[in-house]
N, C-alpha and C positions, 0 to 999 in steps of 0.2 A: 486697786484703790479706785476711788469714784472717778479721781482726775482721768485715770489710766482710760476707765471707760467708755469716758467721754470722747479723747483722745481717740480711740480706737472707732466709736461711733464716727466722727466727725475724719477717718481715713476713710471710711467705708463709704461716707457719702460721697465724697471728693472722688472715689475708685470709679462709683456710681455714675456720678452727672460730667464723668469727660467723655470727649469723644472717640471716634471709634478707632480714630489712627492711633491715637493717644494708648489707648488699652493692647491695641497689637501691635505698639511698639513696648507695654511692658512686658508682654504677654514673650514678645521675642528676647526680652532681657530674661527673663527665669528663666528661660527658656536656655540662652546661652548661660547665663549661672549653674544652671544643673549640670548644663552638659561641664562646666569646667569641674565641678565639683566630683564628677565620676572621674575628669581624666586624672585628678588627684587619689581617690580613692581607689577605684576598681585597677589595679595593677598586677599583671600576670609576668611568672614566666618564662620566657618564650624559648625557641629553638636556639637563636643568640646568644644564648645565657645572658642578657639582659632586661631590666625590668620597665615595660613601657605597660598603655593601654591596653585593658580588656574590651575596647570596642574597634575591632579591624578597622569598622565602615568607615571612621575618620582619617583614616590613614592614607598617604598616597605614597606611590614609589618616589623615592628621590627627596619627598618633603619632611622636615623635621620639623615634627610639632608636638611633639612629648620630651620631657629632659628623660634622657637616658642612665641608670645608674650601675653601675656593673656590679650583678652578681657574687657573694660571697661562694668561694670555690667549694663544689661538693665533694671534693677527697680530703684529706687532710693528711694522709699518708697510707699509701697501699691496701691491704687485703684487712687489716684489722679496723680502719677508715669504712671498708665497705662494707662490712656489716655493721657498723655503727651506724651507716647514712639509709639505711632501709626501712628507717622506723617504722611507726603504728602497726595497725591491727590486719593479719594476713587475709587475703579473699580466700575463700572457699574452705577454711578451716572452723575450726572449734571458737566458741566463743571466747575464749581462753590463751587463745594461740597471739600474746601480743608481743611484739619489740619496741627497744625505746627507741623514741620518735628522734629523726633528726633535728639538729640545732645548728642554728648559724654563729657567726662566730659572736656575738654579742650574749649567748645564753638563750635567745626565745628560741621555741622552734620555730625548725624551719618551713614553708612553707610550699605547696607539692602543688602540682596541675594534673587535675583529671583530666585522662587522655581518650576519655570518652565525650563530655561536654565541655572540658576546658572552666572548669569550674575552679577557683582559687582556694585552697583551703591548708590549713596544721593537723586536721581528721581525716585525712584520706585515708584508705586502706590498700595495701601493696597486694598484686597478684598475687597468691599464691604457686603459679607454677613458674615463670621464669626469675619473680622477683626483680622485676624492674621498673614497670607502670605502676599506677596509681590511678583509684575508682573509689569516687564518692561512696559507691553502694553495688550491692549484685546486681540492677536492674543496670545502673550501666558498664559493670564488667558484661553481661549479658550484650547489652547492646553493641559493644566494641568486639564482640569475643571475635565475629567472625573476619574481620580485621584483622585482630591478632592471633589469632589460633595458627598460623605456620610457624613463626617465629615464635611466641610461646611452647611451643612441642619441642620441638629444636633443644632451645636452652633448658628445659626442663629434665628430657633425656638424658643431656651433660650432666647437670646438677644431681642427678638420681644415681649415674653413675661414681660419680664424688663422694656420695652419701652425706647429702647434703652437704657440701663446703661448698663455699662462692665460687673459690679460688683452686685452680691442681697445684699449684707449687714448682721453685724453680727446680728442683730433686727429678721431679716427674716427665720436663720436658723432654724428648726425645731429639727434636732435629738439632745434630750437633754445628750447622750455621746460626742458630738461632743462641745456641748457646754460649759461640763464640763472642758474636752480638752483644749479647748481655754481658757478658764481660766487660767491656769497652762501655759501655754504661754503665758500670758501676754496680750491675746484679739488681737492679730497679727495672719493673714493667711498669709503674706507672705512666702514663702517658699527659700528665698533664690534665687540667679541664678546659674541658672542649672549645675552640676558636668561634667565636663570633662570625658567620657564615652571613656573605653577602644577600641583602634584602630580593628576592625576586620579583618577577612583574606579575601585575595584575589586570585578569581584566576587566574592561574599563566598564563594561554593563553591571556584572554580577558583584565587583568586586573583590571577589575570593582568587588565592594566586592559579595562575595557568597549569593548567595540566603538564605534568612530564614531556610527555608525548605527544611529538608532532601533531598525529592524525586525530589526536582531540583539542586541536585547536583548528579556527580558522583566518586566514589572513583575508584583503580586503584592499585591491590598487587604488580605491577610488580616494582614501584618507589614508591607506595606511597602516590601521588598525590590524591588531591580532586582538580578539577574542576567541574564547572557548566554544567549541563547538557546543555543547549543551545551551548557549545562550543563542548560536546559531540555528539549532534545531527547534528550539520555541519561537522563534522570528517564522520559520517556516512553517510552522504548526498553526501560528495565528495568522500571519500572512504568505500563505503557500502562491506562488508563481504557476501559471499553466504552463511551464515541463513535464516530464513524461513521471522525469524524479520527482518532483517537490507533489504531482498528482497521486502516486505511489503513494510515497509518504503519511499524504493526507489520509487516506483510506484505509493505513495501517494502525494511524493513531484514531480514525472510528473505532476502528475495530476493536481496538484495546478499550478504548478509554471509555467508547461510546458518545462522544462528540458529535453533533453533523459537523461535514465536511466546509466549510468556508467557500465561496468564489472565488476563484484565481485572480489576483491579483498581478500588476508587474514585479517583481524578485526587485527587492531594493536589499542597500546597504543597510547591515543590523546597527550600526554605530550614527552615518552621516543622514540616511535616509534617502542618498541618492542612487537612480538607475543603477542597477549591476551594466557593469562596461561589456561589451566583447572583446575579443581576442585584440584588434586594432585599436581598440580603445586603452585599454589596459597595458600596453608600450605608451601609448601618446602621457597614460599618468605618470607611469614610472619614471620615464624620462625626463618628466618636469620635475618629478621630484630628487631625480637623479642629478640634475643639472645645480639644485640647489645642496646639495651634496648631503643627503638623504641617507645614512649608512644602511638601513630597508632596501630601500631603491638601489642602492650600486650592489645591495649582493641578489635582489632577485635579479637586477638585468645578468648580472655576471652566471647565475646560474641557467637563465635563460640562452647565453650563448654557450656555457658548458654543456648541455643537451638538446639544443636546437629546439627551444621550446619558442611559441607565441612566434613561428615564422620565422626568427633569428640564424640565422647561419653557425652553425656549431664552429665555434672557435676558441680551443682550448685556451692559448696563451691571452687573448681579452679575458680569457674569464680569470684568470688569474691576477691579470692589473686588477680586474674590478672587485676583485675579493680582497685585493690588498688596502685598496682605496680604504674600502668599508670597514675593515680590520683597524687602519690607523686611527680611523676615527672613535673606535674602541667597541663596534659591534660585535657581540658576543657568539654569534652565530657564523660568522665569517671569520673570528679568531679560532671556534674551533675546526671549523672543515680547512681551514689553513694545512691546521694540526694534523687532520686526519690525511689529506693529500700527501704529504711530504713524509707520511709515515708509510702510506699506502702505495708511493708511486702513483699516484691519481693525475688527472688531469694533466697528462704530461709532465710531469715532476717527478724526478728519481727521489728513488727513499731514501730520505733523511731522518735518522732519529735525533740527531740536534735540534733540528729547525722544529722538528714534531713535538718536541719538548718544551722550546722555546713559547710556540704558538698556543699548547695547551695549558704552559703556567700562565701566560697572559694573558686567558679567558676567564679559568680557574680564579685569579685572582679579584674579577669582573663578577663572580658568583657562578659560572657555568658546572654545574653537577658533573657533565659528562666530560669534559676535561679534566675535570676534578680526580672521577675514578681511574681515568687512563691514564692520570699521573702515579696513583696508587700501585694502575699495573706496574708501570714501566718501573717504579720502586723496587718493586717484587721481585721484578726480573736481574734489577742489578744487584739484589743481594740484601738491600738494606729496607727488613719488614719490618721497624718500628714508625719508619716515614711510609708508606704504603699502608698504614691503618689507622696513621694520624690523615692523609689525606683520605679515608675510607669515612671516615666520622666524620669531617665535613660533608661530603655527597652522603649521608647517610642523612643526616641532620639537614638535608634538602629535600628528604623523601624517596630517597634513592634506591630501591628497594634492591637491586643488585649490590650495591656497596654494602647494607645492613647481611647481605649472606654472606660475603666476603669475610665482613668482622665476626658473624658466628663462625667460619670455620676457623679463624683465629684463637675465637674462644675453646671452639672446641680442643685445640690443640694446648691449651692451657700459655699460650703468649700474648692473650688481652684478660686485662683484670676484669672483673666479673662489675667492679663502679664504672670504670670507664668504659663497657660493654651497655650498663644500665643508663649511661649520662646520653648514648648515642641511638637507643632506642627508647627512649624518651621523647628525646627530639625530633627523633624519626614519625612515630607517630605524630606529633604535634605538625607537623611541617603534610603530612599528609591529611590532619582534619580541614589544615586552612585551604585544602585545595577540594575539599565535600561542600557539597548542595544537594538539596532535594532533585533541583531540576539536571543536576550532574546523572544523580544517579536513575533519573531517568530512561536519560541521555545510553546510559549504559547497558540500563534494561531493554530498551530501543534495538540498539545493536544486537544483544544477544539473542533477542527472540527472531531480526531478522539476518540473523546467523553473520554477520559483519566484523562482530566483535574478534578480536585477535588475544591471547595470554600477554603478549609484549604489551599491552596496553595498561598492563597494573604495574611498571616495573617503571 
């Protein structure tokens, strides 16, 4: 209408003749409106089996700032549940080749995560060969193949030997512990859907979670900090230090990349920006932070005297207080080498498989993967493999790639159902895309060309 017009004319002017704080203070409101309006809309997901944000970036460890809603369960009951929850359209088959789509428990379908771009959609199309991820399109089954291609073969082989069924049957099983087992359960493998697996850390540059593996992270006395090596190797790339290393380096990424070389710089911290310490430096930090009771700090000093590192006089039994200190205060790295000592006889400590037990459910329960799987073993060992693959699926559902081979020979043995095999490599991948970057996988190319790289490094 003509009023509306006007109305709208005379918004436009008033937009027009304010001033400049004015407009980038609205300018920061749409600003913050859109971003609320995604955290409502874009909803994925995730490894958790809970449904939060499709934008990590906002996320931080420890902070709650998405409502969380729990997941409608993807079984519904055993072997005829899972092939009902495989829906749409298979990759790599005929145009024709379709299953009906899953539904949640209200009737709509249900809704699936590409494990190549984490894209949210009800039209995904299921692998063709293992049948258990899901790809918008062949361009990114293509893109994920080489990712998934060991653990797709795997399950494929099974399933071909099945002639095609999900599931072998409990008729089929052979190992007669296993069988007795199931008895005592009532003659059900289902396992349940899968447990909400403790959030991990991230690091604090790139924001994507920390690599598995130690030796693709780096830690940092001056603040503290653990970062990702990948986010370490570009700090040195752009500001390389005159060492002998960081000058290497440089000349290597000429080489590759074709860069000039940068002038050496002094090596600062990738986080604080302050001097890299020396060896006497680096006690004087820990210590102060150690004194403020630092669970970081009391387990590097305590590893520092378990190997007489940074000039410390090797002494077992301190390193032991000071791993406990760190441990009470609920540090996840000091709860599991607790575990592992006392299982190993280490550091002057007769082996105990109680305490080892004890130490690794207390990490485990903190999110630690690798506690996680050594409770699966030590399951295994006592007899009782339905808990040994319930904990295999959380450290899988962490990115674990040793736990996810554990549960395929599970499957292969026909004692994990073929849904609750699918719900855990699922996750698996999803938990390993949050830990890809560009600059990760540089990082990676890096290593391999200068022969560095180790096979433990993808597990």
């Amino acid at each position: 209408s003509r009023r509306s017009r006007s109305v709208g004319r005379r918004d436009r002017l008033v937009c027009a003749s304010s001033s400049h704080d004015g407009m980038t203070a609205r300018i920061a409101l749409a600003q913050a409106r859109c971003k609320m309006t995604l955290l409502e809309k874009n909803r994925v997901v995730t490894r958790e089996g809970t449904i939060v944000s499709a934008l990590p970036h906002y996320s931080r460890l420890g902070d709650i700032l998405f409502e969380e809603q729990p997941m409608a369960s993807s079984k519904q009951g055993g072997t005829a549940a899972a092939a009902e929850q495989l829906g749409s359209m298979s990759l790599g088959g005929r145009g024709n080749d379709t299953e009906p789509a899953a539904t949640a428990k209200n009737g709509t379908p249900a809704k699936k995560l590409c494990s190549a771009c984490g894209k949210e959609s009800i039209a995904l199309k299921k692998c063709n060969g293992c049948k258990c991820v899901w790809y918008c399109d062949k361009k990114c089954q293509n893109k994920h193949r080489k990712e998934h291609r060991k653990e797709c073969k795997r399950i494929k082989v099974e399933l071909d030997k099945r002639g095609g069924k999900l599931d072998l049957g409990i008729d089929k099983i052979e190992c007669k512990r296993f069988k007795t087992e199931l008895e005592k359960r009532g003659g059900t493998l289902d396992l349940g859907p899968l447990e909400k697996p403790p959030p991990r850390e991230e690091c604090p540059i790139c924001m994507h979670t920390l690599p598995l593996h130690t030796k693709l992270q780096a830690s940092f006395a001056c603040c503290g900090m653990i970062i990702c090596s990948a986010c370490d190797y570009q700090h040195k790339i752009r500001k390389p230090c005159s060492c002998p290393s960081c000058t290497e380096r440089v000349l290597q990424h000429q080489m590759v990349c074709g860069q000039p070389a940068q002038k050496p710089v002094p090596r600062t911290c990738d986080f604080c920006r302050t001097k890299i310490p020396n060896d006497d430096e680096i006690l004087v930090y820990k210590r102060k932070r150690a004194e403020r009771k630092d669970p970081r700090a009391l387990h590097d000093i305590a590893m520092d005297y378990g190997h007489g590192w940074h000039g410390l006089p090797m002494d077992q039994a301190k390193c032991i207080d000071l791993m406990r200190q760190s441990a009470d205060l609920g540090f996840l790295c000091a709860l599991l080498k607790l575990g592992n000592y006392h299982h190993g006889g280490e550091m002057g400590l007769k082996p105990n498989r109680e305490e080892a037990i004890k130490w690794w459910e207390k990490a485990a329960e903190g999110g630690d993967f690798n506690a996680r799987h050594n409770l699966g073993v030590m399951a295994m060992k006592d007899g009782d493999d339905f808990a040994s693959m319930r904990h295999w699926r959380l450290s899988a559902a962490a990115g674990y790639r040793h736990s996810m081979e554990c549960l395929i020979i599970c499957f292969e043995k026909g004692w994990l159902l073929h849904a609750d095999l699918a719900e855990a490599v699922e996750a698996f991948f999803l938990a390993r895309a949050e830990m890809r970057s560009d600059n990760r996988d540089t990082y990676i190319a890096h290593l391999k060309k200068t022969g560095e790289y180790k096979v433990e490094y993808d597990y």
